[in-house]
C-alpha positions in Angstrom: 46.7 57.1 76.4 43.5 57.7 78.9 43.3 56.8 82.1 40.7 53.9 82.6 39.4 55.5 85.6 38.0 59.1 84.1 39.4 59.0 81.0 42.0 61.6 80.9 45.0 62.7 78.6 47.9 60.7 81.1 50.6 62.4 79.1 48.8 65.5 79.5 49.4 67.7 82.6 46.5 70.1 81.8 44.2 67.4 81.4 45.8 65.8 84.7 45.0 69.1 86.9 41.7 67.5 88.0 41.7 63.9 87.3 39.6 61.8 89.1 41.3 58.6 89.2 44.3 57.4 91.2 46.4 56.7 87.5 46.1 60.9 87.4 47.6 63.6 89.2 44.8 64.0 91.5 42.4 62.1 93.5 39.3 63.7 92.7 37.2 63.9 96.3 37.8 61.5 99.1 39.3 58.1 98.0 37.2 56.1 101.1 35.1 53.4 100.0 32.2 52.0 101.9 32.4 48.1 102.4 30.5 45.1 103.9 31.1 43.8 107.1 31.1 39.7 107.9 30.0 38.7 110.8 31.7 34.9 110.2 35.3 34.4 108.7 34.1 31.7 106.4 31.5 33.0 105.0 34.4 35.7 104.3 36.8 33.0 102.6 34.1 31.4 100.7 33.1 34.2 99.1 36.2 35.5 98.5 37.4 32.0 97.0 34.4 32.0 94.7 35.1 35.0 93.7 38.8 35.0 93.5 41.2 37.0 90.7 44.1 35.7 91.6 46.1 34.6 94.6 48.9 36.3 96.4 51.0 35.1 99.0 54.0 37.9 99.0 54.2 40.2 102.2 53.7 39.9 105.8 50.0 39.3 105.9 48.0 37.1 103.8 46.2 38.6 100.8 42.6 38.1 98.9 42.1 39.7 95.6 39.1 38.9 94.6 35.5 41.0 93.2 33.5 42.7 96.1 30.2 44.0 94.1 31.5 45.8 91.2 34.9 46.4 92.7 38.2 44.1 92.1 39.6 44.6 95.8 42.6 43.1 98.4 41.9 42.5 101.5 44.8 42.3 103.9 43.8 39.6 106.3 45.5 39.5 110.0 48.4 37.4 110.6 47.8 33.3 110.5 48.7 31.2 108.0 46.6 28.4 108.0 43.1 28.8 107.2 41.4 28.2 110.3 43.6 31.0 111.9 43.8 33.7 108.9 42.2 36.1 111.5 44.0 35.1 114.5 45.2 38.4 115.3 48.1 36.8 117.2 50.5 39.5 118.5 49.6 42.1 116.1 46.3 43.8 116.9 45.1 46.5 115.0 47.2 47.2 111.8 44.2 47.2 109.2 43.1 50.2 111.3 46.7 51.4 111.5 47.2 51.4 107.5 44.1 52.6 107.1 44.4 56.0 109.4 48.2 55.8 106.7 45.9 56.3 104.0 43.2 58.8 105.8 46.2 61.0 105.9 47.1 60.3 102.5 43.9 60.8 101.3 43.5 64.2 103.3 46.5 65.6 101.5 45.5 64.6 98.0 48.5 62.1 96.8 47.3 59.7 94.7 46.0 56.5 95.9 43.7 53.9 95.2 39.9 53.5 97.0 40.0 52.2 100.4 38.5 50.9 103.7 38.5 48.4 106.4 36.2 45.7 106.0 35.2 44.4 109.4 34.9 40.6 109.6 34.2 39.2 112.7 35.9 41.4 115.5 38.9 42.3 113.1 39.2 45.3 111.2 40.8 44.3 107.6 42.3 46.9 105.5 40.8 46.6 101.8 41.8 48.7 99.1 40.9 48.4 95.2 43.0 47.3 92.6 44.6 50.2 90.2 45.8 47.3 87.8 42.0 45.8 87.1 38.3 47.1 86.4 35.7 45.2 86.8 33.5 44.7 83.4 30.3 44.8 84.4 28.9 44.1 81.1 31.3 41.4 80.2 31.4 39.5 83.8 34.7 39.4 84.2 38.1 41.6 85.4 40.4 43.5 83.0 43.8 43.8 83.3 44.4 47.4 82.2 47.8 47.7 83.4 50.9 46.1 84.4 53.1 46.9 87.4 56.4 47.2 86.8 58.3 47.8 90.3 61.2 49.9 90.8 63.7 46.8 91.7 63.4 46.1 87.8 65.5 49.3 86.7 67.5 50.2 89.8 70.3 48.1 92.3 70.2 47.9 96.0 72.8 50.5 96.8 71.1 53.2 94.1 70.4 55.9 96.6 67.3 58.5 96.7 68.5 60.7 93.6 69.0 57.7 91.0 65.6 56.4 92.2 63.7 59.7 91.4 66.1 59.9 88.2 65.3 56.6 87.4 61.7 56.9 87.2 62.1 60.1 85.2 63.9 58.3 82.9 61.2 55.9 82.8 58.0 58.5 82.3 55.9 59.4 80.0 55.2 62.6 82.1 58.7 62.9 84.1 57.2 66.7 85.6 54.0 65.4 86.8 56.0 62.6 88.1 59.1 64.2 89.6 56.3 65.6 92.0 54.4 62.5 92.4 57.8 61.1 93.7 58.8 63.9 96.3 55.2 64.2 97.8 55.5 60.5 98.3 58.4 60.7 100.0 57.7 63.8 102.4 54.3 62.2 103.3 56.3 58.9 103.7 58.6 60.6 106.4 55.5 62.1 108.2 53.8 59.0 108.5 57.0 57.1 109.4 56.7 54.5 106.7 59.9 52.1 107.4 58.5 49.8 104.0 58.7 51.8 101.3 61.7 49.1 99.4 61.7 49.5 95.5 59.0 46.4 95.3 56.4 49.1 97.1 57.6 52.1 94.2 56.4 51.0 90.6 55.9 52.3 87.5 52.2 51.2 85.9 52.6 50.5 82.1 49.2 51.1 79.7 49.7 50.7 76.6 53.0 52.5 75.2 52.7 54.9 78.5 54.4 54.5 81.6 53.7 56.6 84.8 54.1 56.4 88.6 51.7 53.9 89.9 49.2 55.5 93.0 51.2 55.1 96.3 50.5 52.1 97.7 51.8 49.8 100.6 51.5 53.5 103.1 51.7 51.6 106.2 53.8 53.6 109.7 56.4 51.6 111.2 55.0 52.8 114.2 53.2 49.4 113.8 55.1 46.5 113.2 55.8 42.6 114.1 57.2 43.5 116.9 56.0 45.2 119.9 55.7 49.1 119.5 56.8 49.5 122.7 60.3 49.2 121.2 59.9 51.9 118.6 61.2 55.8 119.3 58.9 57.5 116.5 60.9 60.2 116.6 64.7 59.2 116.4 63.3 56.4 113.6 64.3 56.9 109.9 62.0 56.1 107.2 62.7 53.8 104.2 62.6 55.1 100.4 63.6 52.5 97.9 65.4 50.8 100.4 67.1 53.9 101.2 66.9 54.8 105.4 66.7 58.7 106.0 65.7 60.9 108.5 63.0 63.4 108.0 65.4 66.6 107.9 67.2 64.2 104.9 64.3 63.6 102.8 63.5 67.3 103.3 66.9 68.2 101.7 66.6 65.9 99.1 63.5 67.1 98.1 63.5 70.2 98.0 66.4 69.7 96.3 65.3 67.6 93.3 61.8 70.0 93.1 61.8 72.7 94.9 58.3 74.1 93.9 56.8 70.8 94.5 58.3 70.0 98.0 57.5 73.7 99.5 54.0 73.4 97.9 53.1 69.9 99.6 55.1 70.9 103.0 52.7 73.8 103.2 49.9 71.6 102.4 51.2 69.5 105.5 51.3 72.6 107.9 48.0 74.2 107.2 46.4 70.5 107.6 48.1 69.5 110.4 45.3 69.3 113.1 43.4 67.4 110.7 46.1 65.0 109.7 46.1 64.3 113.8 42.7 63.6 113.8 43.0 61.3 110.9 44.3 58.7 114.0 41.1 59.0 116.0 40.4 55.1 114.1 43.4 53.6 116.1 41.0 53.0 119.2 44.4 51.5 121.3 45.3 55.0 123.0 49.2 53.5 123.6 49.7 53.1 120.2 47.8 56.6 118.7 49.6 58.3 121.7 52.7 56.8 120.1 51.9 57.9 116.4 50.5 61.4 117.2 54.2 61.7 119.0 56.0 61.0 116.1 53.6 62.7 113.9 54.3 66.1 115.7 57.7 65.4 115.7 57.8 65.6 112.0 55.5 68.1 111.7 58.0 70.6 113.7 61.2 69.5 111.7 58.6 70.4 108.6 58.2 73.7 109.8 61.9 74.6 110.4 62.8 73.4 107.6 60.1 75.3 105.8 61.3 78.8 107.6 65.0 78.0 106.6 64.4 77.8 103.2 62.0 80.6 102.8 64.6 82.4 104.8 67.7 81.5 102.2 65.3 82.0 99.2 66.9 85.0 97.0 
């Protein structure tokens, strides 16, 4: 089976080496899109009703899917439920800008993800990403569904801890290597970020046709921002979530490099040679509390990395 995005071998991990879709391996180049900007919220929800795939209500923020140009896109609006308030941005200023610097970083050190951006409507900055599951048909006028999203909470229970979820979705794979890789990178990049939501709704499996692979990573969103005030949080004493699953960063580390070794040292080192960059990846987040909050917990990680790193190089035979 191809990917719909540049038409690869999915099952194939040669062809997968430079794929330019977020269904391969690879990202191919930056994954940031360029997007309108609305100066009036209606004129926002009137085209996005006209224009509307489907409707989503699941999650903490309300969601648009709808077409943007030639793109199927969701826009995560701020927090508001009724229509004249769906950008209210109520207690919780600035997390569009705060999942999009999740996905600058993600972006920076290659994982897989889909095209994204903030859309700026109004004075709020929305973060909009594309949809992996859909194309737009230019020709035809109308959206495919290309794949369907099968998350992890399908094949796993509540208590399964970090091993049966990576087992589990080697089980499932049509490429469990290229997968099995997929799945640790996630997770490290999920500890440096701090991301306290990744539950097994936010880890799926994408089924097209009679293949199934790991879906892009999706949801990459730092607990560092939250619906509560961050003034609460300790970014560097605060576990991360896999599946559900709370660990520390010297955990996930362990586990990792346990379940791939090659894979885990090779995106650790990925981390450490990038790490000014992924720093600056922040400079969005124009509230200096909160950056000055992330950065912290961001270096913190970063250090635990690198010991980590030196230990095992040091115990390698």
């Amino acid at each position: 089976m191809n990917c719909p995005y540049c038409q690869r071998n999915l099952t194939s991990k040669k062809s997968l080496a430079r794929g330019a879709g977020p269904i391969c391996g690879s990202s191919g180049g930056s994954r940031e899109m360029s997007l309108p900007a609305y100066s009036n919220a209606k004129a926002f929800l009137k085209k996005a009703q006209d224009n509307l795939l489907f409707e989503a209500t699941q999650g903490l923020r309300p969601k648009f899917f709808y077409k943007e140009g030639d793109d199927c896109v969701l826009v995560k609006s701020i927090h508001g439920k009724e229509p004249e308030n769906e950008f209210d941005m109520g207690l919780n200023p600035g997390g569009g800008i705060v999942e999009y610097s999740c996905n600058k970083i993600a972006d920076l050190l290659g994982l897989p993800i889909s095209r994204f951006g903030v859309m700026k409507i109004e004075d709020h900055e929305c973060f909009t990403t594309e949809l992996f599951t859909h194309k737009w048909l230019k020709a035809d006028g109308k959206a495919q569904e290309f794949g369907a999203l099968l998350p992890l909470q399908y094949f796993v229970d509540k208590e399964d801890d970090y091993r049966k979820l990576h087992d589990t979705v080697i089980k499932l794979s049509s490429c469990p290597e290229i997968d099995s890789e997929k799945f640790v990178t996630m997770t490290i990049y999920d500890a440096l970020i701090l991301n306290g939501d990744r539950h097994q709704e936010n880890i799926s499996m994408i089924e097209i046709g009679d293949t199934m692979v790991l879906s892009p990573v999706y949801d990459n969103m730092s607990a560092v921002y939250g619906c509560f005030d961050f003034n609460e949080i300790d970014p560097i004493k605060s576990k991360m979530t896999s599946g559900g699953v709370r660990m520390d960063t010297e955990t996930v580390l362990r586990e990792s490099f346990s379940l791939n070794p090659k894979a885990s040292k090779a995106f650790c080192d990925k981390i450490l040679v990038t790490r000014g960059l992924i720093i600056k990846q922040l400079d969005a987040i124009k509230d200096k509390k909160l950056r000055k909050l992330f950065a912290a917990g961001i270096e913190s990680r970063l250090q635990t990395i690198e010991l980590f790193v030196a230990s095992f190089i040091k115990k390698a035979p």
